[in-house]
N, C-alpha and C positions, 0 to 999 in steps of 0.2 A: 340779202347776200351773206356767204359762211364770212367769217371773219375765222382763223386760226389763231390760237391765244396768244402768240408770239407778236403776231401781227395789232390783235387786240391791245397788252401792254403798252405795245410803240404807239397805237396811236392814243393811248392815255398820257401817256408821255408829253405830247404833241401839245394838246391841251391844259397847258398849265394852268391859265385863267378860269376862273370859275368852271370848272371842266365835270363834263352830263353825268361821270360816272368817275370812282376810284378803284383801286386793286388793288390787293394783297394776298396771300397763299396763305393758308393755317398746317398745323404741324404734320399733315399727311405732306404736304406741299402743293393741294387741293387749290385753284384759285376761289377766292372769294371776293364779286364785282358786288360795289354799292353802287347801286342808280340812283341819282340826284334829280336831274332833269332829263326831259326828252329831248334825243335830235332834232328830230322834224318842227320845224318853226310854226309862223301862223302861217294857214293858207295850204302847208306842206301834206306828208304823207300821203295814205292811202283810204282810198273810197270806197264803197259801195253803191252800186247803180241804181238808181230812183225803183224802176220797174225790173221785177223777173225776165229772165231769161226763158224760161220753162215755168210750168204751174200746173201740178197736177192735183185733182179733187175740185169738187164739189158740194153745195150746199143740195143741189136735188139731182137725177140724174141715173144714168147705169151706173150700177155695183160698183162694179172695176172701177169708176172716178168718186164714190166715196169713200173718205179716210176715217180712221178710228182706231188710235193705240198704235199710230205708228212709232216704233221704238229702231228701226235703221234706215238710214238711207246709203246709196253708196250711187258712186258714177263711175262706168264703165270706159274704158281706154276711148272708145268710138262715139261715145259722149251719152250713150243709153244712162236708165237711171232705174235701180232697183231698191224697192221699198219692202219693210218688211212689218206687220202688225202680230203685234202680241193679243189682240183680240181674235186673230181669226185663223193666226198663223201660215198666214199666207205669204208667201214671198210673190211681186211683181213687180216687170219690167217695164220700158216704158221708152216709149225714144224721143229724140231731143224735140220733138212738138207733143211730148205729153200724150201720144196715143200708146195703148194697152200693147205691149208683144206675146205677151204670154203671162199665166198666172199659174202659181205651182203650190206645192206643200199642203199644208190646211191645219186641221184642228186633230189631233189623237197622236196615237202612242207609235205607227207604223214608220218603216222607213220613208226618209221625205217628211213625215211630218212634225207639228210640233205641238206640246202641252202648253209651254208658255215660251215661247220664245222672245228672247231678249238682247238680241245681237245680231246684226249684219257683217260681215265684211269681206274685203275681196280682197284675193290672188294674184298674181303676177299670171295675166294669161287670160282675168277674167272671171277665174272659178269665183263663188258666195260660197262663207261660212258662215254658220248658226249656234249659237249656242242656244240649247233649251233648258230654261231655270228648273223645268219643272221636273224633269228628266234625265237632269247634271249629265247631258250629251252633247257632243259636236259634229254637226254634218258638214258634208263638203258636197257644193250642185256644180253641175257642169255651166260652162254658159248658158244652155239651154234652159238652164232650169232642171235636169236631172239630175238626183241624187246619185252620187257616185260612192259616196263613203260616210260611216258612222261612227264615232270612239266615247264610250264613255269616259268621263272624266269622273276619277276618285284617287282625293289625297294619299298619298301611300303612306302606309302606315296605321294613317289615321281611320278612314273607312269611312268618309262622308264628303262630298262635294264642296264647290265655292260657294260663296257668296256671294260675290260679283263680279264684273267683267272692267277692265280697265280697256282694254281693245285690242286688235291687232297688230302685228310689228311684225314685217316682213314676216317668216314660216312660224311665228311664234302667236298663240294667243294669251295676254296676261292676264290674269283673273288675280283674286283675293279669296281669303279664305279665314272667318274668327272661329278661334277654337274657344269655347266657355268653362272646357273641362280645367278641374283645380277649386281652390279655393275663390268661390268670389269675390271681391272686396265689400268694404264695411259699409252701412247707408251714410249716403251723400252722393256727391258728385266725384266720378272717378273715370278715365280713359280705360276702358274696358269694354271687348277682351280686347287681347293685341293683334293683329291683322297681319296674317305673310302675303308677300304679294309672291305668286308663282309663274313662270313661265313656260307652258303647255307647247310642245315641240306635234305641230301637224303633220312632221314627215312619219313619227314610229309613235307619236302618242306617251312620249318619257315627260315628266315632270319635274322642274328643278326650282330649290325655294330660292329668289329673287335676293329679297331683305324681309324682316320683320319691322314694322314700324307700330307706335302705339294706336289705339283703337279712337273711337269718337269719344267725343264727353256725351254720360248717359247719368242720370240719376238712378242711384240704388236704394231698395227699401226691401225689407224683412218683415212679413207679416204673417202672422201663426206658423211660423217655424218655414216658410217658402220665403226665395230669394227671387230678386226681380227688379226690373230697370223700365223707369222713364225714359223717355224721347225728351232729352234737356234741351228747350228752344233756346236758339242763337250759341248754341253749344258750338266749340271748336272739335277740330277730326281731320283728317287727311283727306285729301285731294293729287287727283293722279291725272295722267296722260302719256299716251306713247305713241312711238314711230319710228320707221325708221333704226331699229335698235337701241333707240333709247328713252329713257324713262322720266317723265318732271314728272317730280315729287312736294309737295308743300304740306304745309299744318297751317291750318287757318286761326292758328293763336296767335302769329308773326307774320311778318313778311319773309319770309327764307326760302327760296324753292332749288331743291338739288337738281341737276342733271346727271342721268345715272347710267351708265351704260348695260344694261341689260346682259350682255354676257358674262359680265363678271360679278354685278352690284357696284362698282365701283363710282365714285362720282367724277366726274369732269370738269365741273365748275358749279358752284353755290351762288345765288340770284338774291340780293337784299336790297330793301329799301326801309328808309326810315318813318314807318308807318304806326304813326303813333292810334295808339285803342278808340273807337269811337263808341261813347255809352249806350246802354239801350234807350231809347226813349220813351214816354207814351205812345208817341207819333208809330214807332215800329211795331209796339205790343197790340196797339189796335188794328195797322196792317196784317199782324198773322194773327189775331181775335177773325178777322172779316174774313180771308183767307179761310180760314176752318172752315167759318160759318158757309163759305161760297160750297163749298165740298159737296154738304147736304142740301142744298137748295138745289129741287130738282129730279132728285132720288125720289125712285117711288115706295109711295109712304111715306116720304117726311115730311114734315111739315113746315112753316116757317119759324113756328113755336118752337120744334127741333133745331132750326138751324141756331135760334136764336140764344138754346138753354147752350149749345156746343160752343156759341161765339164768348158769352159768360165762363162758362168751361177752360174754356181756353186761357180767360186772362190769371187765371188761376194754376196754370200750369209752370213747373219748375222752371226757371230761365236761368241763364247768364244775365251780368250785368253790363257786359261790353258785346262789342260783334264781331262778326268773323271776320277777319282781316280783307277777303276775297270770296269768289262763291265758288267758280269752277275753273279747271287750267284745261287747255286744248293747245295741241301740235300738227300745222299745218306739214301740207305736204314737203316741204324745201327745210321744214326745222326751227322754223320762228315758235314762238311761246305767245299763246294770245290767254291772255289773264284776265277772266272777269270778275270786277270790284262789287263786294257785298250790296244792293242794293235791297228797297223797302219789299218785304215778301205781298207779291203778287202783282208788283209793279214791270214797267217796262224793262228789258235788260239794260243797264247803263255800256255805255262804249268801252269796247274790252280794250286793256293794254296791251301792247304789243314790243316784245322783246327777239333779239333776232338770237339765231343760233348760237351766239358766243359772249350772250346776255346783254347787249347795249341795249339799252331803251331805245326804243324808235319813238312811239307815241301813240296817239289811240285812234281808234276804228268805230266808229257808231255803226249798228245795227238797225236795219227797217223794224219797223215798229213793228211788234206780235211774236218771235221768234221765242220757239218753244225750246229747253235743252234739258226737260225731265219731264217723262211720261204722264200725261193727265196733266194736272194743274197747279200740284202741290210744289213751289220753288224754296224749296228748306235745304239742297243743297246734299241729300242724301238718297232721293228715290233714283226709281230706276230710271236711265237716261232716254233722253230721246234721239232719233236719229240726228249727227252733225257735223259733216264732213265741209274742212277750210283744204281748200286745192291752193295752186299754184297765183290762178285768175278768175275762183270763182268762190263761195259762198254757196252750201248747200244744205238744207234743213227741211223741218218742220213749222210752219208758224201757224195762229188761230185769230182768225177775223173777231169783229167784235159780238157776235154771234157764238163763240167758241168754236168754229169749223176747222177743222185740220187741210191742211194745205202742204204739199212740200212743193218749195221753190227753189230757183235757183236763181243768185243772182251774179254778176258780174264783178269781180275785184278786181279795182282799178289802181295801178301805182304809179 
């Protein structure tokens, strides 16, 4: 439920005894809520439903029910369900017992189609949009599945496309964009480059820069006169979500997540909790050691000897000595903030936190075991996302048996 911050205040007021959260405003006059505890007692909040609602895929079967590289899912007003794979680029539909309605788009350059597509989402009315990484383009398909409209997307000014895709928000799509031009910084470890996040307008295709925030932590080094960066494991870096017009924002060096309003950059209210650093350990370095090694086991042509010089490899690679505060933020349909807490790479997702629209802690939500929320297998917190839409009453993704089989389900959220 919205709470309005007027409303919010009073009832911190209310709570004077050891009370879940505090407030204070900083010098914009900006509220700033600390979360102490959650509401929800033992026994309280909200669930997830043992079995799917829907299941679509298979381990053998017709086409149409095996997955591979799903990277969107979305759910239709009338309860259909449309998947989209960046391996095949196909968008299909699917109705609420998981049989096929149609199958559109594909693989190539033409209209309708896609190079790599890496985005799903939907319209008021139904319409799916696309964006194609490979193609720095956005479609627009009818319900049917026809394409109705194409725009390229290019920074103005700049002359080259995003980087990534944060999601939809009402007529808007917000993407990111790192520029590298300038001076690079010096070797070591450095938040480089810096990242605009932008807001791409679907009605005329205009472009307006959001905010600038700083880039991920990468390792820098200089060899025969060439500049160049490491993937710094357990590195901190920004993390996003949107809806609804607005924007959470965090850095996975703190606990601090802004809420930002979208039309202007502005914030609403600041989200902290006192989350003290937690080290890296062995325990985590030979999680993402095994992690790598899982990568190549399996690829043809490799071998185990390969997997095993990559898992060595690995442990040798530049790290942090602490870890990310959190892994990823996500914005259900109504405005709640569901926060998931850093856990060991390659492991099960831990129960995400949950925050309502005017930042009070509620408390956590466990996830059905397997629930995938970055394409393929690699969970470091910066690939490309996989499809994962939180509704009102339901739970919608991707997840992979112990088999690694892709699956999207749906399941039921219970309050």
């Amino acid at each position: 439920m919205y709470l309005p911050t007027t409303r919010l205040f009073a009832c911190l007021l209310l709570t004077l005894a050891a009370p879940p959260m505090t407030a204070q405003t900083d010098s914009a006059g900006v509220p700033i809520i600390t979360a102490r505890t959650p509401l929800w007692g033992p026994g309280e909040g909200w669930t997830i439903g043992d079995e799917p609602l829907v299941r679509i895929g298979a381990l053998d079967g017709a086409p149409e029910h095996q997955l591979d590289g799903v990277v969107g899912t979305v759910r239709l007003s009338g309860g259909d369900i449309v998947i989209g794979e960046w391996t095949t680029g196909e968008l299909r539909r699917y109705d609420g017992e998981g049989n096929l309605v149609w199958r559109v788009a594909g693989d190539g350059e033409g209209p309708g189609e896609h190079r790599f597509l890496g985005v799903v989402g939907r319209l008021p009315g139904d319409s799916l949009v696309t964006f194609d990484h490979g193609l720095y383009r956005v479609q627009v398909f009818a319900p049917g599945g026809e394409a109705v409209r194409t725009m390229r997307v290019e920074h103005p000014g700049r002359g080259f496309g995003p980087g990534g895709i944060v999601g939809l928000s009402e007529r808007h799509l917000v993407l990111t964009l790192t520029d590298q031009r300038g001076e690079a910084p010096p070797p070591g470890v450095a938040r480089w480059p810096e990242i605009d996040i932008l807001a791409l307008s679907l009605d005329d295709g205009s472009m307006r820069t959001v905010m600038d925030v700083p880039g991920r932590e990468v390792y820098m080094f200089r060899e025969g006169g060439q500049v160049g960066n490491y993937t710094y494991t357990f590195g901190k870096g920004p993390r996003y979500a949107v809806s609804g017009g607005r924007l959470a924002l965090a850095d996975t060096e703190r606990f601090s997540v802004r809420s930002i309003a979208l039309d202007d950059g502005s914030a609403t209210w600041i989200l902290r909790r006192s989350e003290p650093a937690r080290e890296v350990t062995s325990e985590h370095v030979e999680a993402y050691a095994e992690l790598m090694a899982s990568l190549i086991v399996g690829r043809e042509g490799m071998s185990e000897d390969a997997a095993e010089a990559v898992k060595n490899n690995a442990h040798q690679d530049p790290m942090a000595s602490t870890l990310p505060v959190l892994h990823t933020l996500h914005l259900d349909a109504v405005g709640n903030l569901w926060v998931e807490p850093y856990s060991l790479p390659g492991a099960d997702i831990a129960p995400f936190q949950v925050y309502s629209p005017s930042g009070a802690w509620l408390g956590a939500v466990a996830m059905p075991s397997g629930l995938s929320l970055e394409a393929g297998r690699l969970r470091l917190g910066s690939g490309p996302k996989s499809g994962f839409e939180i509704g009102d009453d339901y739970i919608l993704g991707v997840w992979r048996d112990e088999l690694d089989v892709e699956y999207v389900r749906l399941y039921a959220l219970e309050k």
